[in-house]
N, C-alpha and C positions, 0 to 999 in steps of 0.2 A: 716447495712452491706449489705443488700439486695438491697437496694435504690444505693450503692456505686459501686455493681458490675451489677447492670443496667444501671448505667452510662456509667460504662464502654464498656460496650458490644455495646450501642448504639454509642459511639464515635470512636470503633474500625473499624468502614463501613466507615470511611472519613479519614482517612489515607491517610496522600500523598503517592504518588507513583513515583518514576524517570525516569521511563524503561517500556516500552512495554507491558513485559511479564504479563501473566495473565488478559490482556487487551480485551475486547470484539471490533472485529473489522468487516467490512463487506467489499470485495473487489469487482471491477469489471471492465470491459473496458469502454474506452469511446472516442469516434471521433466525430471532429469537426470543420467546418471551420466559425461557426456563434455557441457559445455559447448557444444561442437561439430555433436553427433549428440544434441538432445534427445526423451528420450521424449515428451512430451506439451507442446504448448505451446497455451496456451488463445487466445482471442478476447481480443482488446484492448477491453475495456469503459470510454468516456470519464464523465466528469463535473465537474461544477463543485463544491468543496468547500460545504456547506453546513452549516447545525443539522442536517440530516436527513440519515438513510442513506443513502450514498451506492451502496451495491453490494445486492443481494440474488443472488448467483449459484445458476446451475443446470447440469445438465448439459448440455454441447456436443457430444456427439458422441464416440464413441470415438476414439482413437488409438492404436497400438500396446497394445490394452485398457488404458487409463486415459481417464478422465473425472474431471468435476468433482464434487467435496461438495457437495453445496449448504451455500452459508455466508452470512454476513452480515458488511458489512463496515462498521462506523461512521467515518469519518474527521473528528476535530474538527481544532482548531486547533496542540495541540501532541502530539495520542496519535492513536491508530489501534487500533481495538477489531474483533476479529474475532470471533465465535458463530456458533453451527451452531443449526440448527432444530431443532423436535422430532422431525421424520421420519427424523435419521439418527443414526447413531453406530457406532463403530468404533476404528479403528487406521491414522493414515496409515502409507501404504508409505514404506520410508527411502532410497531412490536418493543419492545425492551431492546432490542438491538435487531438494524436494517441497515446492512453497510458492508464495507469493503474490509479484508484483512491482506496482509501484506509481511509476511515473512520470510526474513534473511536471511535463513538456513545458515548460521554462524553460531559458534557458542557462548561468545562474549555478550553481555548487556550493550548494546548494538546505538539505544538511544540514552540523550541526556534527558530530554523532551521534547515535544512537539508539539506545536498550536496553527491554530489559524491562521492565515495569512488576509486577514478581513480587508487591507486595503487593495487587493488584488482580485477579491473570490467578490461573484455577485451573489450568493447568502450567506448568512450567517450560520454557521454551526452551536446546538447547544454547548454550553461550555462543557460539559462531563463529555461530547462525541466524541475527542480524541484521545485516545489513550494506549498505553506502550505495556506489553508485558515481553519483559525480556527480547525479542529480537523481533517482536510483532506488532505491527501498526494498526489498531485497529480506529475507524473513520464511519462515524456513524452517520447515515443521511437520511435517517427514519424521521417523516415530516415536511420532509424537505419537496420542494417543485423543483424539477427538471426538465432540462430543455435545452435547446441550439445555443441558448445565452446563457446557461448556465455556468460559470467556472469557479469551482472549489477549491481554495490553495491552502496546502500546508507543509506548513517550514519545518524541519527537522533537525536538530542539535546531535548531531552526529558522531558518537563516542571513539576517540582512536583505540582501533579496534582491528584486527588480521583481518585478512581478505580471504573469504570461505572461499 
């Protein structure tokens, strides 16, 4: 009986998962017109998916002059909501990529896909801005105005997958 519920205990940590929540993730910026030589790459900001906002970013510090928007970042279970405060607004710069990355520190292929959620968000993202490599979201907003109205939503198809 002892041998049966150590079984158990040990097979209860590999349980698929569907959804986000409860997910260990690290967020941060990241600009670039050469993959290779990026202009700005922010601070890896960790968290544990929760009900509650997971990011409030600020700025980090210059690099090659760029810094960070102050943004907000909501991460549920199958979206990811991004808004800006009311202290800023503007026009991202458009480099080859100017945007958010978002990694699940898991080893599984984490997404099925991801898109816009355009009837929620007030702009539209180019079709190529979102894209998944393996356990990483990446959310292009290069081009894009920001602001107090601003809200960015995207849906995530979220692969059953262990809980890192």
């Amino acid at each position: 009986m002892i041998r049966l519920a150590a079984a158990f205990a040990l097979c209860a940590h590999t349980v698929a998962a569907g959804g986000l929540m409860d997910r260990t993730v690290t967020f941060g910026a990241l600009a670039y017109d050469d993959v290779e030589t990026p202009i700005f790459v922010g601070e890896r900001h960790p968290a544990i998916v929760s009900s509650s906002i997971e990011y409030g970013l600020g700025p980090e510090g210059s690099q090659n002059g760029w810094d960070i928007v102050p943004s907000i970042i909501d991460i549920r279970d199958s979206q990811i909501i991004l808004t800006y405060p009311d202290t800023v607004g503007g026009t991202f710069p458009e480099p080859e990529f100017n945007g958010y990355v978002l990694d699940f520190l898991t080893d599984c292929v984490l997404f099925n896909g991801a898109a816009q959620d355009t009837a929620n968000s007030t702009v539209e993202l180019a079709d190529d801005a979102i894209f998944v490599e393996g356990s990483k979201l990446y959310v292009d907003v290069g081009g894009l105005d920001y602001g107090p109205q601003v809200f960015v939503v995207v849906d995530v198809d979220v692969a059953d997958c262990p809980l890192s």
